[in-house]
Every structure is written in C-alpha cells, then in structure tokens.
N, C-alpha and C positions, 0 to 999 in steps of 0.2 A: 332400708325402708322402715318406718315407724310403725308400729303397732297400729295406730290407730287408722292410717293408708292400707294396711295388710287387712284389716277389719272393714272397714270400709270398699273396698274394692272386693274384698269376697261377699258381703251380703249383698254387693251389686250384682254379680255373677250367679247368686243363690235367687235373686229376685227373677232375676230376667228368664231363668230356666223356664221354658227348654229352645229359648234362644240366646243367640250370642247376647255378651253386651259388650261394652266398647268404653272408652274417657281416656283422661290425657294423666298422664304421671305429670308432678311437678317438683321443683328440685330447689334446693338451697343451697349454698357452696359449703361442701364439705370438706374433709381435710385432703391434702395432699393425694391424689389418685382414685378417691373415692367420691362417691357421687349420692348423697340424702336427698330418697324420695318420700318426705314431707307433706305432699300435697296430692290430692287426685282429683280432676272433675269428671263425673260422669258426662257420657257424651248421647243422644238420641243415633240410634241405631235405625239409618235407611236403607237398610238393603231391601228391594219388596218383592224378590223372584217369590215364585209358589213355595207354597212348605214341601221341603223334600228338595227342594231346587238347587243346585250348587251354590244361586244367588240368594238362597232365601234368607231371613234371621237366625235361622233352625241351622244355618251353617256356614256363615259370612255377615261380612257388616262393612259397613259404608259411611262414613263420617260427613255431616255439613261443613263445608269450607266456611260459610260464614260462621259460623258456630265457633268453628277454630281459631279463624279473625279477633274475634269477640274475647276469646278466652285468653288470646299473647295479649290483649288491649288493657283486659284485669290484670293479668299477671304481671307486664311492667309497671302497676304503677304499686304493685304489695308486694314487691322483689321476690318472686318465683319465676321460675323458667321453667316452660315446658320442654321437659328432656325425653318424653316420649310416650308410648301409647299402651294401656290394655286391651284383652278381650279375652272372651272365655269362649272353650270347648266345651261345650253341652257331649255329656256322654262320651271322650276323647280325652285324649293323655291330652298333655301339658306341653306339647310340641310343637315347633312350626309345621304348618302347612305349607305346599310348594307357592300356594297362594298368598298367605304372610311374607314367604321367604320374597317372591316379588317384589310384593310392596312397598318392600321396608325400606327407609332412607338412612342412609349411611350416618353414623353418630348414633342415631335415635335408639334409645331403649325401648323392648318392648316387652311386656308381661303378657305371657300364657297363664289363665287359671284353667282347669280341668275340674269341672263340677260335673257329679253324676248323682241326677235324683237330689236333689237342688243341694248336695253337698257335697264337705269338702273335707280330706281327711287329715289333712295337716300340710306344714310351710311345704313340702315340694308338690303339693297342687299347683304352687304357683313358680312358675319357671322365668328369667330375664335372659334375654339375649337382644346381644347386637351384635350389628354387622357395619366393621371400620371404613369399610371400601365398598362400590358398586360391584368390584371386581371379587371381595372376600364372600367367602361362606362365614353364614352369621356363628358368631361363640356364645355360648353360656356364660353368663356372667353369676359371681356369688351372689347370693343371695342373705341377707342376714338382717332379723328384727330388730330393734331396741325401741327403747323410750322413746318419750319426747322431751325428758329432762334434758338440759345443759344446750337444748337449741339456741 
C-alpha cells in the first residue's frame, strides 16, 4: 500500500469518527504475487439503523451499488482495478466482525482500520484480509508501506 493510500484512508476513518466509514482499494499490477494498493475512493456510508443499532453508522456500513457501478466505469478507463474494500471500527480492534466475515467476496481484499478517539496509533491500526473461497476462513494478508517512486 503507498503511503499516500495509508494517509489517505486513515484521515478518512479519523473524519467519519464515531462512525464507520467505508471506500474501495484500488490496485495496479504489481510484481509477481503481490498486489499495490495505489488507489482509494471513499465511498458514502448508508447504513441508517439508530445510533447504538447493530445497523447503525456507529457500527456498520452499507455501500451504494450505483456508486460502485460508477467507480469500475472510472477505473477502466485510468487502469486501476478495484481489488477491494475498507472500513473502520470506531472504538474496536482492527478485526473482522462475523458481519464483515459474511460479507466478503472471495478474492477481494479488505482493510480494517481501528480508530479510537479519532486516532490511530500506528501501521497495525490497519489490518488486510482475504478470503480465497466462499468455503475458507478469511487470512491476514501482509501488510507493508512504501513510496510512490518507481510506479
């Protein structure tokens, strides 16, 4: 992940406190096995149960399908691929929830940030995991910064 993605997607997570927030990783081909997340959009966050509600923003998030539409539409035509999704835990580790772990679609990368008190204490705030199969339990995948030199 680039700095400026890690930067980016955490003052998204520090903004939105003390609700979730949500947007799409986006990816450029890296080398041989490895995957550069390059790219992030933020995404509008519709969950609208009550505050306190399992479905609230305070604790869940909900993506526009056109919105996602919209955003593969940009993305093929500036060669990025949407390889998968963030969101943060207001006040919570950096974990799946059994409601993330649901959700998640095989392939797709996903970043947990864990923001408490609109901050973040350093790189394992933010967690990646995917899950290769409907049938796997998701894995932690590395995690590691760099540049945006030599893209």
């Amino acid at each position: 992940m680039t700095e400026r993605v890690w930067a980016g997607i955490t003052q998204h997570a520090r903004t939105a406190y003390p609700e979730e927030c949500c947007g799409a990783l986006l990816e450029v081909s890296g080398e041989a096995g490895s995957v550069i997340i390059a790219g992030f959009r933020p995404l509008r966050n519709l969950a609208s149960g009550k505050p306190g509600a399992g479905d609230s923003r305070q604790r869940s998030y909900q993506t526009d399908p056109r919105e996602l539409l919209e955003l593969e539409r940009e993305c093929g035509s500036q060669g990025f691929t949407v390889i998968g999704f963030y969101h943060s835990h207001p006040g919570a580790a950096a974990m799946l929830s059994r409601r993330d772990t649901e959700g998640m679609v095989p392939g797709c990368i996903y970043a947990v940030i864990s923001v408490y008190g609109h901050e973040l204490q350093d790189i394992s705030d933010i967690r990646l995991w995917m899950k290769p199969s409907v049938a796997d339990w998701p894995s932690e995948l590395k995690l590691e910064l760099f540049k945006e030199t030599g893209l």
